[in-house]
C-alpha positions in Angstrom: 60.6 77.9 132.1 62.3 75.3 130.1 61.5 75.7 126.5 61.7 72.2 124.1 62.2 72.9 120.6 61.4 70.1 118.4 63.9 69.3 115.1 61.3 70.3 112.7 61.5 74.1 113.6 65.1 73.3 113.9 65.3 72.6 110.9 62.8 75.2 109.8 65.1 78.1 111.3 67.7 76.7 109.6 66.4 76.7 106.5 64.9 80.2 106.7 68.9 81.6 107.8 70.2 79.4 104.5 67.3 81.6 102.3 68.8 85.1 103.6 70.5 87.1 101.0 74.5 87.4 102.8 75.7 90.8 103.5 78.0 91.5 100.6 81.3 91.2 101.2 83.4 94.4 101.1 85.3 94.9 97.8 88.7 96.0 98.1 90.1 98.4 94.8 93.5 99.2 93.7 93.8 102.5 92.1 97.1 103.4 90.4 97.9 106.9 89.7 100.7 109.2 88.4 101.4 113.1 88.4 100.2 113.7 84.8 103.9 113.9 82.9 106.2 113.0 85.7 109.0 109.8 85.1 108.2 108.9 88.4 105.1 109.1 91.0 105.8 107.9 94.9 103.2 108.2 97.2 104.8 108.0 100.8 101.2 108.8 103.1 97.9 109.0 103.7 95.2 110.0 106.1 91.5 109.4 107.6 89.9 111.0 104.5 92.3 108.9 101.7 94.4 112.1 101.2 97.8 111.0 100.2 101.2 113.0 99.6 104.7 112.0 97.8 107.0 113.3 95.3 107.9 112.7 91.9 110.1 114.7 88.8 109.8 114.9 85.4 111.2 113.3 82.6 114.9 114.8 82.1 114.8 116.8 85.6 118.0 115.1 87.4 118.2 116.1 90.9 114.7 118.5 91.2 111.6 116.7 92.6 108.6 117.9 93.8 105.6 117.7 96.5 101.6 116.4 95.7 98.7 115.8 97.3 96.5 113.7 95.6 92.9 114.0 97.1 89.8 110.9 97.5 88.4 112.0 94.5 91.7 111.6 92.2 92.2 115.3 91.7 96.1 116.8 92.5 97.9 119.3 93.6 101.6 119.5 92.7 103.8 122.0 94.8 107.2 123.2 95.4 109.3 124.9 98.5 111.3 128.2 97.9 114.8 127.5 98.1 117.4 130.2 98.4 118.1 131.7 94.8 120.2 130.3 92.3 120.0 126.8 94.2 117.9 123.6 93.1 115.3 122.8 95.3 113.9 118.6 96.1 110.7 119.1 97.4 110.2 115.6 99.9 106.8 115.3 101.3 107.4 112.8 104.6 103.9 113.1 105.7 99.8 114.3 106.0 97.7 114.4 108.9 94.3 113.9 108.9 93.7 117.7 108.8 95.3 117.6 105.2 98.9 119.3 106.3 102.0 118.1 104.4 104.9 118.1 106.3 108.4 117.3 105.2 112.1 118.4 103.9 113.3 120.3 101.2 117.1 119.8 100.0 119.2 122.0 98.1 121.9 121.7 95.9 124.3 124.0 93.6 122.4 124.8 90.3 124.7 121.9 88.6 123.1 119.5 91.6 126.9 118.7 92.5 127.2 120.5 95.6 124.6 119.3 98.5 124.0 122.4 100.3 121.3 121.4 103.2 118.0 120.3 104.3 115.0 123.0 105.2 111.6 121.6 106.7 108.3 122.8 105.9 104.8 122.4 106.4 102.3 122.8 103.9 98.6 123.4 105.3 95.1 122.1 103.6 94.9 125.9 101.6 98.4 125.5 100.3 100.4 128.2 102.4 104.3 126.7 102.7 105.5 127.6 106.0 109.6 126.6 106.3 111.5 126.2 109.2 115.4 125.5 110.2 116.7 122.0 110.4 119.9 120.5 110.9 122.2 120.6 107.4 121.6 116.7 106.9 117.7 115.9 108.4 116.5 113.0 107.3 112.6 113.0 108.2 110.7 110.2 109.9 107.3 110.8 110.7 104.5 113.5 111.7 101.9 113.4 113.9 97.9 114.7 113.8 99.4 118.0 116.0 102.0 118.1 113.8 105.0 117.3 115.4 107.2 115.7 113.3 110.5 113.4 114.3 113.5 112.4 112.1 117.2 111.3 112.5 120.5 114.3 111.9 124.2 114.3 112.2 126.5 117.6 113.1 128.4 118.5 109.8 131.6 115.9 109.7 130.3 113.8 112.1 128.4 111.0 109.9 128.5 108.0 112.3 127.2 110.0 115.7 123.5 110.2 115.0 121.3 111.9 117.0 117.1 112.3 117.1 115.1 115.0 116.4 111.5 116.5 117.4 110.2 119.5 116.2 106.6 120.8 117.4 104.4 122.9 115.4 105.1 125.5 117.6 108.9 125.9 116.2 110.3 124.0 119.2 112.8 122.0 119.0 114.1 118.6 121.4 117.4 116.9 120.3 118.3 113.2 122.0 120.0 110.3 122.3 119.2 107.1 123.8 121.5 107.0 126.9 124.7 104.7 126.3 124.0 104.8 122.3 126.3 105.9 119.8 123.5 106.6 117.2 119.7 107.2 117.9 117.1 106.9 114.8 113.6 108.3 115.5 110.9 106.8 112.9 107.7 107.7 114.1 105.6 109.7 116.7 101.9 108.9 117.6 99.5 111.8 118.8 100.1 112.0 122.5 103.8 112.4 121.3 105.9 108.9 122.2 108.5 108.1 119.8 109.7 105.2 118.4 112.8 103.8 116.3 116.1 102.5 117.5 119.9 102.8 119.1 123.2 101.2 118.1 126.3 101.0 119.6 129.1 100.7 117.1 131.7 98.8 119.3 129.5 95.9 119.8 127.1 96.4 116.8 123.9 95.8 119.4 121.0 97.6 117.8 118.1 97.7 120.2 114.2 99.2 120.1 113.2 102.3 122.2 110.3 104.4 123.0 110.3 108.0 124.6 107.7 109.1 126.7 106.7 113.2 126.3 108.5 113.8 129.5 111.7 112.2 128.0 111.8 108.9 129.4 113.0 105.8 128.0 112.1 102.2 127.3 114.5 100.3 125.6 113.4 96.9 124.2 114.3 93.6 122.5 112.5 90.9 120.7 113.3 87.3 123.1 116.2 85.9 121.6 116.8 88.2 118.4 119.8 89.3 116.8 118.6 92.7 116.1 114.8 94.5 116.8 114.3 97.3 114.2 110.4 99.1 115.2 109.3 100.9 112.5 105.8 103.0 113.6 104.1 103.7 116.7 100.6 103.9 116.9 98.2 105.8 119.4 97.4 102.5 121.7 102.0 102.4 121.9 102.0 99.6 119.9 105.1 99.4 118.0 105.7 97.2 114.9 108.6 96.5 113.3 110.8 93.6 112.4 113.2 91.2 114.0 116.0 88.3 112.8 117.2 85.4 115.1 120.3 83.6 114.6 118.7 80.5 113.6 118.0 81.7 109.7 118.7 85.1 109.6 115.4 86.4 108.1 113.4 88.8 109.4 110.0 88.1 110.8 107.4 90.8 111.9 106.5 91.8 115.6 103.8 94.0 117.3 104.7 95.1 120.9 102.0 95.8 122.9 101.9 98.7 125.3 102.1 96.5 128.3 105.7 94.8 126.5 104.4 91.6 125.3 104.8 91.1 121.7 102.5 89.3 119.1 104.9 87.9 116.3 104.2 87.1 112.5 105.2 85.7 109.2 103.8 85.8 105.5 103.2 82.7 104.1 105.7 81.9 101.7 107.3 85.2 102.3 110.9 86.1 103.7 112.1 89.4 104.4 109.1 90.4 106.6 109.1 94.2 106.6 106.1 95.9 108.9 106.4 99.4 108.0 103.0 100.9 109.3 100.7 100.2 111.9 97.0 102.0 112.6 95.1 102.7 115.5 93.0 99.7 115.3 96.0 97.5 115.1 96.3 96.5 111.3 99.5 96.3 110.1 101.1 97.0 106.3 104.4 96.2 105.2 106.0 94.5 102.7 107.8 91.4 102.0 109.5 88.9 99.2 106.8 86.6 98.2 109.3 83.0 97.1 106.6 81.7 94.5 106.1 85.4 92.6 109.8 85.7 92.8 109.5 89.5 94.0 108.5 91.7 96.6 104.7 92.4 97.3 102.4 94.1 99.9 100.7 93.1 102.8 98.1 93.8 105.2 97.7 91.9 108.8 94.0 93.1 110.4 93.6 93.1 113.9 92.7 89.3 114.2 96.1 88.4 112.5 94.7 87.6 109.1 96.9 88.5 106.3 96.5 89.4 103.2 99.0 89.9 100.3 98.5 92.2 97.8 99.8 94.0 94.1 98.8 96.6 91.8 97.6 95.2 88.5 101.1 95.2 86.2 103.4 95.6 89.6 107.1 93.6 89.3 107.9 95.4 92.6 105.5 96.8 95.3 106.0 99.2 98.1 103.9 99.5 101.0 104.6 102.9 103.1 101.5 103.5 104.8 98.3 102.4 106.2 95.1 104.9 107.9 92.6 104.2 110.6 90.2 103.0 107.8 92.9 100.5 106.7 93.2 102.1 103.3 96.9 101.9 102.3 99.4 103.4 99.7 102.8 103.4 98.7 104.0 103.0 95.2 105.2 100.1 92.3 107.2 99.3 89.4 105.4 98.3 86.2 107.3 95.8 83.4 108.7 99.2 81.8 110.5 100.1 85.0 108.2 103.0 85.2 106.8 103.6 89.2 103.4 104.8 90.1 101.4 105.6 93.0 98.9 103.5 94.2 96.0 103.7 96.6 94.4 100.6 97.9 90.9 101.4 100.1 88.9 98.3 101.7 
């Protein structure tokens, strides 16, 4: 049956949907934060339940830092690895999963912090208990997954240029790899079923080029159409990879997501150059960072799942680093205020 509405209740409806209150819209907050006492405060991750890690040292300490975890209701632990004795000990945080471990490095040096004696990973669980493990002299970390797997980049002692990738499982094993045909393989991140993402180089032609690994230990190299370079940057637990790109044309970098079927979405900040992409969540929503041309300094950003972007500072900021973004789309990373002093920041949707 065909139904006529006349304009009147048109009109009527219309004017009853115009009288509902709107849904509020949802506020988004910027909390800064510091380690009470410390020069410096850098807040490197978070996970589902706002939980964030980082480092920071205090006033006078040259060359010791040490591990937090700052929790959703502001309160924070500070922490430190062992170290070998008579050695000074940098305590870097690289990463917590949504079950509230910390994993990361620690380096030590000669008590005069002149002599670099090696890297030690360790993973620090919700209670506090510090288990270390054996890393290669020179580990630099990359990411760490939900079961704790984390992935990172190492070169064999005297050998700087020949760089190899590294996974470690929480059950102490250990994979080494290359990309085949590349003198140096970076691994950045690792989502929960365990691909890997980052990228090769091959120093005789100075290619760099995008790869993922598969858990079986299989390869898909990629490039962005028509680029210069492709340099992915997180992998989330669809395999989408973001990351950034340049082309010839200007030079700049521009953002990219790669979907796991290969296409890519691209992007750009409005009045922004330099796009960096450093984090990307299971949804889809992307943070990074880039240098904002009016401001006249580098800010944050957050691209949702529909490609709208927004930019973003903490009150006070001259400089803003985005690091990383969680499920929720709450972000943190860490600024510099007008006194050159850095904080932490949290900023939760």
């Amino acid at each position: 049956m065909i139904r006529i509405v006349s304009i009147a209740q048109l009109l009527a409806s219309a004017a009853l949907a115009l009288s509902l209150p709107l849904a509020p819209a949802r506020a988004v907050t910027i909390t800064s934060f510091d380690v009470p006492g410390a020069a410096f405060t850098t807040a490197v991750s978070i996970n589902s339940t706002d939980s964030t890690t980082g480092t920071y040292a205090n006033p006078g300490d040259v060359c010791t830092q040490h591990g937090f975890v700052r929790h959703p209701d502001g309160s924070l632990d500070t922490f430190d690895a062992q170290g070998e004795p008579d050695t000074v000990v940098a305590t870097i945080p690289g990463a917590i999963n949504d079950a509230g471990t910390v994993g990361g490095v620690f380096w030590e040096s000669s008590t005069d912090c002149q002599t670099y004696l090696g890297a030690t990973g360790f993973m620090r669980s919700a209670a506090g208990v510090i288990r270390e493990f054996a890393l290669p002299w020179n580990f630099t970390f990359g990411g760490m997954n939900n079961p704790g797997t984390i992935v990172g980049t190492y070169s064999n002692y005297g050998d700087y240029r020949n760089l190899h990738a590294l996974i470690h499982s929480a059950g102490d094993q250990t994979t080494t790899f290359n990309v085949p045909g590349a003198d140096a393989t970076y691994a950045y991140s690792i989502n929960d079923a365990g691909f890997v993402t980052g990228i090769s180089t091959l120093f005789s032609t100075g290619e760099q080029h995008g790869y993922i690994r598969d858990p079986d230990g299989n390869f898909t190299t990629f490039d962005v159409p028509n680029a210069i370079w492709t340099f992915p940057r997180a992998i989330n637990n669809a395999n989408e990879v973001t990351g950034s790109y340049a082309v010839a044309q200007d030079g700049n970098s521009h953002g990219f997501i790669r979907a796991a079927d290969g296409s890519f979405t691209f992007f750009d900040v409005r009045r922004g150059t330099g796009i960096d992409p450093v984090a990307i969540n299971s949804l889809g929503s992307v943070t990074g960072n880039f240098n904002d041309t009016r401001a006249s300094r580098q800010r944050g950003f957050v691209r949702g799942v529909r490609g709208h972007i927004v930019k973003f500072d903490p009150p006070g900021s001259t400089y803003t680093q985005s690091v990383a973004i969680n499920r929720h789309g709450d972000v943190t990373g860490y600024y510099v205020d007008s006194n050159n002093v850095q904080h932490g920041y949290v900023r939760v949707r």
